[in-house]
N, C-alpha and C positions, 0 to 999 in steps of 0.2 A: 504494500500500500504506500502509495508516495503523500507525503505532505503538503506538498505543493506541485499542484495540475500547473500544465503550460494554456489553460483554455486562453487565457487573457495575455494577449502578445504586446496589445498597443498599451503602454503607459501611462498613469493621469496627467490631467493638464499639474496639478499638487507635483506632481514627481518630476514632471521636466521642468518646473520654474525651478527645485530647490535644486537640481544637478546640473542647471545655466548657472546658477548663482554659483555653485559651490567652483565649477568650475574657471569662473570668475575672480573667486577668492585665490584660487590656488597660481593663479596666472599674476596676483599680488602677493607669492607668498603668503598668506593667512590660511596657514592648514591646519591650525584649531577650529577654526571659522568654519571652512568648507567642510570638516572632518564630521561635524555638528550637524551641516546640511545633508550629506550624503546616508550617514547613517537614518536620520531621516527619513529620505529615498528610500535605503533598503527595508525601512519598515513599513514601506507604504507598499512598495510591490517586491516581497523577499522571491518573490517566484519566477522574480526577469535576473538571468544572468551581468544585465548590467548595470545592476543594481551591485553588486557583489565586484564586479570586472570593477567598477569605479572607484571603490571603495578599496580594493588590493593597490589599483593604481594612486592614490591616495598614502596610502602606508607604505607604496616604495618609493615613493618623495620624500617621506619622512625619514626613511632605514629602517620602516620598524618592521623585521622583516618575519617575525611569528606571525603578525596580524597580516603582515601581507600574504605570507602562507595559507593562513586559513578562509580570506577572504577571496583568495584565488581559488581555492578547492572548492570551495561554494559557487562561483563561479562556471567551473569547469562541469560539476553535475548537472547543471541547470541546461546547457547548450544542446545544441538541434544537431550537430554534427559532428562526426567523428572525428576529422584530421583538422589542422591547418588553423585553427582559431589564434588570436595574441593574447587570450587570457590562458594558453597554456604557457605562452614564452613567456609572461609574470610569474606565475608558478616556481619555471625554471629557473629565472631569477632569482626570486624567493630562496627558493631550494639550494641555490647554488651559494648563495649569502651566508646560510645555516649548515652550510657540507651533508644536505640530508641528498646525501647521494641517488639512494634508490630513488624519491620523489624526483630529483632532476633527470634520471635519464629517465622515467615515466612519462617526464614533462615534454620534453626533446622530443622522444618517440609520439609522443599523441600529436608533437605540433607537423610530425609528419621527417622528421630527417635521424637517419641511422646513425645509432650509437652504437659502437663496439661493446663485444662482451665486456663485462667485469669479473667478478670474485662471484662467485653463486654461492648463496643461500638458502634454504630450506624454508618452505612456508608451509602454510597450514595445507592440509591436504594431500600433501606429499612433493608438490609443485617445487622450484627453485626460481630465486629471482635473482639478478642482479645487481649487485651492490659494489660500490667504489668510485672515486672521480671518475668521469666519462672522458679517460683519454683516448688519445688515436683519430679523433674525428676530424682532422685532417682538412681543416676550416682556411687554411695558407694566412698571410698576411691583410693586415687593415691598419688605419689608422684611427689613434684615440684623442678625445680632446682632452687634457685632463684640467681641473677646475675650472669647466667652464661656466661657471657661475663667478668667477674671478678673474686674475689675469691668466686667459685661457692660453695652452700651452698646445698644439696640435704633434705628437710622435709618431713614433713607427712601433710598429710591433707583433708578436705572434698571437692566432686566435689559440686559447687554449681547447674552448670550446665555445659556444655561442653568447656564453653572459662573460669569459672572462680572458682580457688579454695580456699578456707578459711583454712588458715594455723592454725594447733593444735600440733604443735612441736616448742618450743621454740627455737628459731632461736640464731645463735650465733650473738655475737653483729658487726661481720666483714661483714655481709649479711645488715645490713642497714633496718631487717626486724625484727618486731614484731609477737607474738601471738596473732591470733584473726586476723591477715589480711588477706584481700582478695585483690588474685595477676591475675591480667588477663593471662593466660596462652598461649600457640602456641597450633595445634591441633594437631600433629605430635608427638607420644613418642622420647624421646631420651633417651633411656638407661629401666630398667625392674628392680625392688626390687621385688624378691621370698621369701617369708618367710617359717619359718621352719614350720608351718602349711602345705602347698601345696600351695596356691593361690600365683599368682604373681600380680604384680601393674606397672602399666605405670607407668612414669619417663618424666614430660612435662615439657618445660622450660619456666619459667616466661618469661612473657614480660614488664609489667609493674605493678608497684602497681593500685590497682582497688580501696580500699576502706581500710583508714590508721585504725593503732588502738590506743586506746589514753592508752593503760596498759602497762605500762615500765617493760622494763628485767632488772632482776638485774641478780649479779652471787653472792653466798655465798660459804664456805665452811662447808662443817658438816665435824661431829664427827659420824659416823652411826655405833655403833657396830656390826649389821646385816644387812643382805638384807631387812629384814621385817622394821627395823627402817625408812631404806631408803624408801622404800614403803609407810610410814606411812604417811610422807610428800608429798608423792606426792597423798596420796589420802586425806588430807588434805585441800590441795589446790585445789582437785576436789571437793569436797563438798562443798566449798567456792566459786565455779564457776571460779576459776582460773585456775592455773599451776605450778606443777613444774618438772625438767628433770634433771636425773642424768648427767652429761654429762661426767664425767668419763667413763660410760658405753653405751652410746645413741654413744657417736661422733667416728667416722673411719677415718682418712684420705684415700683418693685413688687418684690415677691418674684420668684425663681427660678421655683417653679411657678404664678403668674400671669403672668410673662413669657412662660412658654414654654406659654401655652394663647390660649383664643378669646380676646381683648380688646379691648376698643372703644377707638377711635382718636382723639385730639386735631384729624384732619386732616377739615377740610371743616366746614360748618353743626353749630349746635347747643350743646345742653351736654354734657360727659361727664363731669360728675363722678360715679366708680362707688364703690362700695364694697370694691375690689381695691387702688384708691391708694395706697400707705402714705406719700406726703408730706404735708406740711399746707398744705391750701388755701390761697391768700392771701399766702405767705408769697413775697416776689419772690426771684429766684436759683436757681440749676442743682440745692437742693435744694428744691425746693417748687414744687407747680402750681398755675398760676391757669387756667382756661379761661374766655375772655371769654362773655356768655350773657343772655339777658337778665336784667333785674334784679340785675344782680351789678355790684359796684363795681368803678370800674376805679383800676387803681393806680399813679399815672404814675410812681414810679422799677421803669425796668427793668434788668434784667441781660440782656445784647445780646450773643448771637458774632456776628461780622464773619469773613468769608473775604474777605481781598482784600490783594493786594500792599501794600507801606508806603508806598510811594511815594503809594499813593493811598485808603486807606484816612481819614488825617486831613483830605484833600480835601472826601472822600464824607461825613462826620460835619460836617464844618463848613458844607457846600453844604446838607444836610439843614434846619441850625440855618437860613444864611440864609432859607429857604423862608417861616419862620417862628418868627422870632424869639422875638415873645413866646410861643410854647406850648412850644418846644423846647432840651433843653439837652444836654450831654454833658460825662462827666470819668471817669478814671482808668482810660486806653483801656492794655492793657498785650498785648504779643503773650505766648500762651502754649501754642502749639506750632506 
């Protein structure tokens, strides 16, 4: 016996003034406000799934991610169809926030995309389910925005699975974020990085940190006679299992609304200098882009983030120099987050 019939689909005029408003309020930040109205909502028609969908969306604006869990489950019973719905990717969100594993690939799987086996289970009945993070799903590259509610920082990174991505672009130190984290993401693109390749990358905006990283960034400056010097160092510190990022060359300033639309990417072959930029060319430093390219000077003092323990970080800078002496120098290496 179900407790609530779907006979009544359409919604009262009562339930969509209080889920405009609330949705109003939340577009002001006031998500006690809306939080007040929605529940509201759900108790005027508990037996429309989006009633319940608004109300999880709601709680994952706030982090509160038990309530968001359970008002996505509420949600998800109440729907007309099997696959493909986004109140199961809140779910997996949710679920992914709280590491309730088996709920997140449950979630993943109903919203219609293959998760690899896990660790199996025993359930009632005799049955086995799967349980453990959902890796392997083989999701490639995106890019994240991280506090975008602040001074929003756009990097590069691995999807791990669909709510969370492991940062692999050293973060400026204004973002509050390291190399090596993993940031729980929304599941909605906001904004498109096209690179000079063809392929383009989503643009998701962090939600929260998911898992910190204990590798401090510093910033140095070199001396890099050439692009190859600079290179040299950054693969360097790749073979050392770190990092490092030009940032003279990597960083762009843009607007909000060129941020969060189609934009061509610094990453792979070519030139991009666009007309969206709002840094000043040439100018070396986390404020200003150079893009190496042809006919374009190159400008041997750089401004460098470094991901890499202390211990071994002035190692890595000095091993660099030995390499080559006369083209390469380094000074005023400072950790800064």
């Amino acid at each position: 016996m179900r407790i609530f019939g779907k006979g009544r689909h359409r919604p009262s005029a009562s339930w969509r003034q209080a889920t405009d408003r609330a949705f109003t309020l939340i577009g002001d930040g006031r998500y006690e406000d809306a939080g007040a109205l929605l529940t509201r909502a759900a108790d005027l028609e508990p037996w429309l799934s989006e009633s319940w969908f608004n109300l999880a969306l709601l709680y994952k604006f706030r982090h509160d991610w038990e309530q968001a869990r359970a008002a996505g489950l509420r949600a998800v019973a109440l729907l007309d169809k099997e696959t493909g719905a986004p109140d199961w990717w809140n779910v997996g969100i949710a679920a992914t926030a709280l590491q309730d594993w088996p709920l997140a690939r449950r979630a993943w799987q109903a919203y219609g995309l293959k998760v690899p086996g896990g660790t199996s289970r025993p359930k009632a009945g005799g049955e086995t389910a799967q349980s453990g993070e959902p890796t392997g799903m083989e999701l490639g590259s995106a890019a994240v925005r991280l506090s975008p509610e602040g001074e929003a920082e756009v990097v590069w990174g691995r999807r791990l699975d669909p709510a969370r991505i492991e940062v692999l672009s050293i973060p400026l130190p204004s973002s509050g974020r390291r190399w090596g984290e993993v940031v729980l993401h929304d599941g909605v693109p906001n904004g498109e990085r096209v690179t000079a390749a063809g392929p383009s990358y989503p643009v998701f905006d962090e939600i929260e940190l998911w898992a910190p990283s204990p590798v401090p960034t510093w910033v140095v400056l070199l001396e890099a006679a050439t692009e190859e010097d600079r290179d040299a160092l950054e693969q360097l510190a790749a073979d050392a299992g770190f990092a490092a990022e030009d940032w003279s060359s990597s960083v762009r300033l843009l607007c909000r609304a060129c941020s969060e639309s189609r934009m061509p990417s610094g990453e792979g072959d070519g030139e991009h200098l666009d007309p969206h930029d709002h840094s000043e060319p040439g100018h070396p430093g986390p404020l200003g882009h150079r893009t190496a390219g042809s006919g374009l000077l190159w400008v041997p003092e750089r401004e460098c983030g470094i991901a890499a323990p202390a211990a071994l970080v002035r190692g890595l800078l000095d091993g660099w120099v030995a390499d080559s002496p006369d083209s390469r120098e380094w000074r005023d290496l400072e950790e800064v987050c």
